[in-house]
C-alpha positions as CSV (number, residue, x, y, z in Angstrom):
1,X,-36.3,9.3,-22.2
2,X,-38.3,8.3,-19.0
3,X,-36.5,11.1,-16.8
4,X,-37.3,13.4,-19.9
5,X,-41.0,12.9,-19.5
6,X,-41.2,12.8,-15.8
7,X,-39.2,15.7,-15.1
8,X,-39.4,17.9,-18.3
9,X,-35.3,17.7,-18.6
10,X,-34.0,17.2,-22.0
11,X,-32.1,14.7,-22.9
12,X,-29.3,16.9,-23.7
13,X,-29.1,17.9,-19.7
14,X,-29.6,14.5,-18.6
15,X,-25.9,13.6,-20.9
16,X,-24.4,16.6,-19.5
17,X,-25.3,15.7,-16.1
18,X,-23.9,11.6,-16.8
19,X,-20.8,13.4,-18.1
20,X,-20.2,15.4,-14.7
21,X,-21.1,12.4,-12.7
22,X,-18.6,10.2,-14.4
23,X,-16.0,12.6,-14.1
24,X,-16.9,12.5,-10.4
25,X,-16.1,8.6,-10.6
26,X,-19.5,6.5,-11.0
27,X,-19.5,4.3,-13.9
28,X,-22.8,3.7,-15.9
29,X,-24.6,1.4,-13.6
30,X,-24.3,4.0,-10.8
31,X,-25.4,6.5,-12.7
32,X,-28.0,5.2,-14.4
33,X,-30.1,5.3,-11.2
34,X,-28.9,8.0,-9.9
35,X,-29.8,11.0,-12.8
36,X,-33.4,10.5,-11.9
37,X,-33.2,12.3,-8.5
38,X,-30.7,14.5,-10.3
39,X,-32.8,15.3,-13.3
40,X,-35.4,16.1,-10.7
41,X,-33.6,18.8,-9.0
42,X,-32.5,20.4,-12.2
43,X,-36.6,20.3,-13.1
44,X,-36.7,22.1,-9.9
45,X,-34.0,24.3,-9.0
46,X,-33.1,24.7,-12.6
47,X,-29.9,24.3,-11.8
48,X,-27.0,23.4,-14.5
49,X,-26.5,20.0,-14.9
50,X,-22.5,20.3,-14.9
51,X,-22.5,22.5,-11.9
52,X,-25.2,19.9,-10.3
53,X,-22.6,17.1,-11.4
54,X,-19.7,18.9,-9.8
55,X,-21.9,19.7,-7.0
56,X,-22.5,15.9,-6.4
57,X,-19.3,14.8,-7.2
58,X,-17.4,17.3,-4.6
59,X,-20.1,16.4,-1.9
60,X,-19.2,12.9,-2.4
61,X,-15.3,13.5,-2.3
62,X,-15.1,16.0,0.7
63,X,-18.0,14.5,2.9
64,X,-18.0,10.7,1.8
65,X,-22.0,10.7,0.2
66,X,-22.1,7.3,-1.4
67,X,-23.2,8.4,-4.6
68,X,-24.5,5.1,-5.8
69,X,-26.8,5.5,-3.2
70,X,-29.9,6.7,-4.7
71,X,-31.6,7.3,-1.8
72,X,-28.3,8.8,-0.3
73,X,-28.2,11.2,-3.4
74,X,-31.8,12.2,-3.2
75,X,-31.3,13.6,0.4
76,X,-27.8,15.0,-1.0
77,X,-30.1,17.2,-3.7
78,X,-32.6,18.0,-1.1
79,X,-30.5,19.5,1.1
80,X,-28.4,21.9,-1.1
81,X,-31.8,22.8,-2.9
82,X,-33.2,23.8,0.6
83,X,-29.8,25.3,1.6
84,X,-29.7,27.2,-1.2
85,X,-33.1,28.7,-0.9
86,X,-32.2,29.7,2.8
87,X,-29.2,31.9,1.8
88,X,-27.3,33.5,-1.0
89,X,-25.1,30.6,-2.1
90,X,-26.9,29.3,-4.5
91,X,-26.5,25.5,-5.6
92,X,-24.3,26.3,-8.9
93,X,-22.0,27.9,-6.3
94,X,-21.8,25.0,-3.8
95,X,-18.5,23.2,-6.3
96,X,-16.6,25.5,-5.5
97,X,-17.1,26.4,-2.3
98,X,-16.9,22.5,-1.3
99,X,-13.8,22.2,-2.9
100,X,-12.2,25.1,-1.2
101,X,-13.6,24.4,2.6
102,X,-14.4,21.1,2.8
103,X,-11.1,19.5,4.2
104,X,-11.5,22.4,7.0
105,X,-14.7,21.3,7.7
106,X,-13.7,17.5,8.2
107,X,-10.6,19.1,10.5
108,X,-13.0,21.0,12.5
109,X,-15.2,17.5,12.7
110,X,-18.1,18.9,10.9
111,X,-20.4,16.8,8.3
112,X,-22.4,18.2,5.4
113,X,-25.2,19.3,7.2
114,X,-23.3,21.5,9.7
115,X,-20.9,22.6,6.4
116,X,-24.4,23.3,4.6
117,X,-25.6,25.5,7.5
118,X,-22.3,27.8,8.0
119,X,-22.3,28.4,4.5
120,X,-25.4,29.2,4.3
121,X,-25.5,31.6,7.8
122,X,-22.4,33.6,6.2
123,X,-23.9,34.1,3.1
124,X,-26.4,36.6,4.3
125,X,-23.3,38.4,4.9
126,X,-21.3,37.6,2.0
127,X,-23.6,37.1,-1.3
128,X,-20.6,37.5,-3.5
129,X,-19.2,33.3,-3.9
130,X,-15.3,34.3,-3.8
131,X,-15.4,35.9,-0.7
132,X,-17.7,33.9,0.8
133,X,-15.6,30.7,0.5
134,X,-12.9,32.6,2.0
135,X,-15.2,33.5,5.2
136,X,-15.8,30.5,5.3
137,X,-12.8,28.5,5.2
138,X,-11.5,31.4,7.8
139,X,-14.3,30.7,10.2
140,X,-13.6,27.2,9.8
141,X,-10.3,27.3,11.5
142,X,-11.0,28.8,14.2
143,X,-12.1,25.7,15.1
144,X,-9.4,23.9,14.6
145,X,-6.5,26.1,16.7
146,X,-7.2,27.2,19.9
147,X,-5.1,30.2,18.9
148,X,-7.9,31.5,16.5
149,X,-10.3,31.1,18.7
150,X,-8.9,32.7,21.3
151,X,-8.2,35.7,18.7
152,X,-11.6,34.9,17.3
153,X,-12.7,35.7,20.5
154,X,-11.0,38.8,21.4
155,X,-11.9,40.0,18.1
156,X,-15.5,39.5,18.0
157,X,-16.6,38.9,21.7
158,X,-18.2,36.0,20.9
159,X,-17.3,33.0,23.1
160,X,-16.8,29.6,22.0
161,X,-16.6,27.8,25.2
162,X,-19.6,27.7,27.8
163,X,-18.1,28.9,31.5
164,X,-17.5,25.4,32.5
165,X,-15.0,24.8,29.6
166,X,-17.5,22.4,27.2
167,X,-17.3,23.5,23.6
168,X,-20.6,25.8,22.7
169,X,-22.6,24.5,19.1
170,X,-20.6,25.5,16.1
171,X,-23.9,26.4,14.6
172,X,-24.7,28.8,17.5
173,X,-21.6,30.1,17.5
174,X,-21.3,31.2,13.9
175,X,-25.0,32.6,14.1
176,X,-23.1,35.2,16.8
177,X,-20.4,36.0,14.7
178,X,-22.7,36.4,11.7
179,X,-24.7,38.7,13.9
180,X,-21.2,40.8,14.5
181,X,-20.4,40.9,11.1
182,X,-23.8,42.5,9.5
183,X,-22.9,45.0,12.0
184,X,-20.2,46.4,9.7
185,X,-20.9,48.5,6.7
186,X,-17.6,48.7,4.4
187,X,-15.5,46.3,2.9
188,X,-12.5,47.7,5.1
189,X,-14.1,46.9,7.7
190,X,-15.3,43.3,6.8
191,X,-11.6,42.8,6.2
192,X,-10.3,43.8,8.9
193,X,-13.1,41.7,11.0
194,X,-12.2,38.7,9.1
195,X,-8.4,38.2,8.6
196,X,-7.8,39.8,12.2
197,X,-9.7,37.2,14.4
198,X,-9.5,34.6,11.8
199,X,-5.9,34.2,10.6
200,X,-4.6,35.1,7.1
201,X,-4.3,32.2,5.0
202,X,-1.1,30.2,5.4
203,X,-0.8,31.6,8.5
């Protein structure tokens, strides 16, 4: 009832959410302090509590967030809210996209932040949240075989090592290729971009 008046959730929201959150592992006395930062973002982002659960809950799998951290979740919720806002993939979209590219990301040594950001730079591309996973995870392993990047590369003309052979930012990097693939108008085209440089799946 306290979150209910501070944050305006009901308290049909705030069960919801404790339902996600223990399917996401925390028992009562973790969540118990953490669905006040999480009944603030859905105040704010009015975002679903079970998608804000899942949200959490894949975060804390795929990028080790110590959700019994309240403090920890509080800049967890902060950052996809602000994420969100930035692009197209919106926060009820971040599951699922987690899910799908997050053990690329930990391959290619990148933390949430960095994961955050690449989403969020290739959804001004890609709005729609299938594809856009897939992007994603392609992009992702390029920087894990030297292969992809050198197709990546050839592909694209973007670069991903400086002349004297030091590794260029990721973030940079993928603002370059993001800049190469507004450039193309058709989905032939964004296919072809994509799976090309990037590697089919499996491959």
């Amino acid at each position: 009832l306290h979150n209910q008046q501070v944050t305006g959730t009901s308290v049909d929201n705030q069960l919801q959410l404790s339902k996600a959150l223990q399917a996401a592992g925390l028992n009562m006395s973790s969540i118990t302090p953490t669905l006040a930062g999480a009944s603030r973002t859905m105040a704010v982002a009015e975002a679903n509590a079970d998608q804000l659960g899942r949200a959490m809950g894949v975060a804390s799998e795929q990028f080790d967030i110590d959700l019994k951290n309240p403090q920890a979740v509080t800049t967890l919720l902060d950052k996809m809210v602000v994420a969100g806002r930035m692009g197209n993939a919106e926060l009820e979209n971040l599951p699922d996209i987690f899910a799908r590219v997050g053990g690329r990301a930990r391959e290619a040594n990148m933390g949430m932040d960095d994961t955050l950001a690449i989403v969020e730079t290739l959804s001004k591309s890609e709005p729609q949240a299938d594809r856009l996973a897939t992007l994603v995870d392609s992009t992702l392993r390029t920087f894990t075989n030297m292969k992809y990047m050198q197709d990546a590369s050839k592909g694209t003309g973007v670069q991903f090592f400086n002349t004297d052979g030091s590794r260029r930012d990721p973030l940079v990097v993928l603002g370059e290729l993001h800049q190469r693939y507004r450039t193309l108008h058709t989905d032939g085209e964004r296919a072809q971009t994509t799976m090309k440089p990037f590697g089919q799946p499996g491959r």
